[in-house]
C-alpha positions as a printed Julia matrix, in Angstrom:
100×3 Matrix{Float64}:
   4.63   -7.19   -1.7
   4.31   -6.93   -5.62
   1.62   -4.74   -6.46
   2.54   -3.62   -9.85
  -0.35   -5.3   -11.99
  -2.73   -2.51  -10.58
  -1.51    0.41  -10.93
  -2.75    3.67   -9.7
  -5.39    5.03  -11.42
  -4.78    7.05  -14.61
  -6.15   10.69  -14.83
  -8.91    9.83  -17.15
 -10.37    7.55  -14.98
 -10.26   10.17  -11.92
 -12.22   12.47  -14.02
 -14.88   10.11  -14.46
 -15.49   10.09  -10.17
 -14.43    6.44  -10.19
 -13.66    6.83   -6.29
 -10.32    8.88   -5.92
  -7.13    7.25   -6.23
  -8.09    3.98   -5.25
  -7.91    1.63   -8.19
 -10.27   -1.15   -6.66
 -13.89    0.1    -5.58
 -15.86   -1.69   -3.54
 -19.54   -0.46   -3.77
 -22.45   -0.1    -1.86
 -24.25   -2.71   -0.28
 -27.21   -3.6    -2.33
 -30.7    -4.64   -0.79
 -30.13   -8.23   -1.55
 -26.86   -8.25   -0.41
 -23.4    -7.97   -1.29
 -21.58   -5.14   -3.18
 -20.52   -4.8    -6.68
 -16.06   -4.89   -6.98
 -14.69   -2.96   -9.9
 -10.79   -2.86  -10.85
  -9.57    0.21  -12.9
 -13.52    0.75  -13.97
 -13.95   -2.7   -14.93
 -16.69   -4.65  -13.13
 -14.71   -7.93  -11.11
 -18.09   -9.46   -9.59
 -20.61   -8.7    -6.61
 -18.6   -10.13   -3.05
 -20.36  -10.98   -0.41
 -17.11  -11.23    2.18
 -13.76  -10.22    2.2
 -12.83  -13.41    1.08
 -14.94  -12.78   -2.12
 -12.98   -9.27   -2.34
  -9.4   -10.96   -1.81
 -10.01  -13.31   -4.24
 -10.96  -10.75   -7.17
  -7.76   -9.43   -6.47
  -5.81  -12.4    -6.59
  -7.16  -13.17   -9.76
  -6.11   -9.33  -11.02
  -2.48  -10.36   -9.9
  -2.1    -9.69   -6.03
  -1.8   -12.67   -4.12
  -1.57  -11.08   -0.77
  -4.35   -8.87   -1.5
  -5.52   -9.59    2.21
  -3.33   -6.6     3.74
  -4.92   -4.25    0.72
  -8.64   -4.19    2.44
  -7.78   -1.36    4.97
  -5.74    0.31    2.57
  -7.89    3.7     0.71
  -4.56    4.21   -1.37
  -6.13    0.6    -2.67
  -9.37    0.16   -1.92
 -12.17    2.61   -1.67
 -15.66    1.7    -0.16
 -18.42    3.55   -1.16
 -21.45    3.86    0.84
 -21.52    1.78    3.7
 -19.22    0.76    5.99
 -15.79   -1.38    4.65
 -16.21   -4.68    5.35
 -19.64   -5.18    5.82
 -21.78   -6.81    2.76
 -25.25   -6.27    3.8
 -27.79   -3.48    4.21
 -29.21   -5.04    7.79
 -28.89   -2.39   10.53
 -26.79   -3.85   13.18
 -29.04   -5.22   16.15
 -31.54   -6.69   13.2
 -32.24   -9.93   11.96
 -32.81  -11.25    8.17
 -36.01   -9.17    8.16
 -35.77   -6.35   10.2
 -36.93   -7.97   13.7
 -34.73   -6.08   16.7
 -32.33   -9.16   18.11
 -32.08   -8.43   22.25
């Protein structure tokens, strides 16, 4: 795996509170949905599924960026659970109706 066209973050960027080490940040879910990707402090797009994630990376230069997702030395997900893309609790519906 060739990960060399994002490097780790420099320490300018770390003093800013851009999330740690982790050069991609994933943020919080926003009320209409999705979350807003940055690369090295430099906005990527708003995914709304992994897929969307993965392919931000891929177009930063990591093709296999599938095996990054888990990764906090790579990604860091800020408020909210990783992985998830929407600010429905679980057991709700579109518009807050309890599903049972």
């Amino acid at each position: 795996m060739n990960h060399e066209h994002i490097p780790p973050k420099d320490e300018h960027q770390r003093e800013r509170g851009q999330g740690g080490d982790a050069p991609v940040l994933v943020g919080r879910p926003a009320a209409t949905g999705g979350r807003r990707v940055t690369i090295h402090g430099r906005s990527a797009g708003i995914a709304h599924s992994d897929a969307d994630v993965v392919e931000f990376l891929r177009r930063a230069g990591l093709p296999d960026a599938w095996e990054l997702l888990d990764d906090p030395r790579w990604v860091g997900w800020q408020g909210g659970r990783p992985r998830t893309y929407d600010t429905t609790p679980p057991g709700h519906g579109d518009h807050g109706e309890v599903i049972g």
